[in-house]
C-alpha positions, 0 to 999 in steps of 0.5 A, spaced: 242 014 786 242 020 781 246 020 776 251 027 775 251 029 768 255 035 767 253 040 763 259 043 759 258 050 755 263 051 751 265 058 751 270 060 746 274 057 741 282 059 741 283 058 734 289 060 731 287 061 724 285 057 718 292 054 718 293 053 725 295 045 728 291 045 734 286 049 738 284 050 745 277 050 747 275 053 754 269 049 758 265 052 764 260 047 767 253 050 770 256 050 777 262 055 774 268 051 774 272 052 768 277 048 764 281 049 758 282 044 754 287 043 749 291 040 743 285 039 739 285 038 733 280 040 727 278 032 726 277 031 733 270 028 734 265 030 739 267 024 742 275 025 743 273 032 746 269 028 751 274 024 752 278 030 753 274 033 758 274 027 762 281 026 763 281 033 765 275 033 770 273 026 772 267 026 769 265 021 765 264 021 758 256 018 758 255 023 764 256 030 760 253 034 755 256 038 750 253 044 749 254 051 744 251 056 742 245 053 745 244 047 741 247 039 743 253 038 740 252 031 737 257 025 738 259 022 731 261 030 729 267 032 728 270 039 731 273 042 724 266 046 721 265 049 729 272 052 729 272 054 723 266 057 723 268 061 729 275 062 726 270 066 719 266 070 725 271 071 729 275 074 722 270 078 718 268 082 724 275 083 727 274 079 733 268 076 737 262 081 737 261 080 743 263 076 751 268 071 749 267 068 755 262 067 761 266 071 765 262 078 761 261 084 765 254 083 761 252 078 767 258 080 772 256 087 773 248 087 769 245 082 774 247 084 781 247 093 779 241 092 774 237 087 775 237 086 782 235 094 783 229 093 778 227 088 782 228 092 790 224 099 786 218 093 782 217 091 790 217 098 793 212 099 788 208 094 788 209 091 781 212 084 780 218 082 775 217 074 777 221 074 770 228 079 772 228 075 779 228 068 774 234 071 771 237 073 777 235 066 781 238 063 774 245 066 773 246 065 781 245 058 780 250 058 773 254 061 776 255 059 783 254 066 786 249 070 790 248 075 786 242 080 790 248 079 796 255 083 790 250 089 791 253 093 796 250 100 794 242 097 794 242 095 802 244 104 803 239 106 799 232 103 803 228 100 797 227 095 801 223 099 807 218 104 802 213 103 799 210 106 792 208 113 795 215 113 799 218 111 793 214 116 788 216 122 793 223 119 792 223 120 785 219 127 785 223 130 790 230 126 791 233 125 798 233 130 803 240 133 805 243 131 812 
């Protein structure tokens, strides 16, 4: 039998301040659930927040897998210098620069709005975009959702039944009034 391990990104820290006692962080696995995890404290280890995250997922602490900013975060460490080098980011540039969560228009509205009609007009045009349907099949599985199906507009507009001289008369002359 195979082992689930749970892949947590951390998405943000809730820091209160240089000052502040306690901190929330908020987890989101890669099948999207999301937990808020609080009361931590800046001498929490990496291991104490494991532990935190299983009491509340039931997810055992040899099966997950911290992760932020893209690197692992490692067992003997503690939370302290993460947060408050999130709180001096957050501080000098008046807020996080960009989403502060997983939940961004950036992925939300992009992929389904942006990438998957790139990829309909690639198709219609004969020119494959093997790595935006790679984006599109990755954010799907992360975020549990089918993306190419969000996309109410695409299936109006027929990309799916032209070809590329249909579509390059489409482009050159638009569509004809009814």
């Amino acid at each position: 039998m195979r082992a689930f391990i749970l892949t947590v990104v951390i998405c943000c820290f809730s820091v209160g301040g240089a000052l502040a006692k306690s901190y929330a962080v908020t987890v989101k696995s890669l099948t999207g659930q999301t937990w808020n995890i609080t009361g931590l404290k800046f001498d929490d280890t990496v291991c104490a927040l494991k532990m935190k995250v299983q009491a509340t997922t039931s997810v055992f602490v040899g099966r997950q897998r911290l992760v932020l900013a893209g690197k692992e975060l490692s067992e003997g460490g503690t939370l302290g210098p993460v947060a408050e080098m999130t709180d001096a980011i957050h501080a000098r540039r008046g807020g996080p620069p960009g989403p502060n969560s997983l939940d961004t228009r950036y992925v939300v509205e992009d992929v389904p709005f942006g990438l998957v009609p790139s990829v309909a007009i690639g198709r219609a045009a004969g020119v494959a975009m093997p790595l935006h349907e790679a984006g599109i099949n990755l954010f799907s599985a992360l975020y549990g959702r089918d993306f190419p199906a969000e996309n109410d507009i695409l299936p109006e507009l027929g990309l799916e039944r032209m070809n590329g001289e249909e579509l390059h008369r489409l482009v050159g002359e638009g569509w004809k009034a009814e």
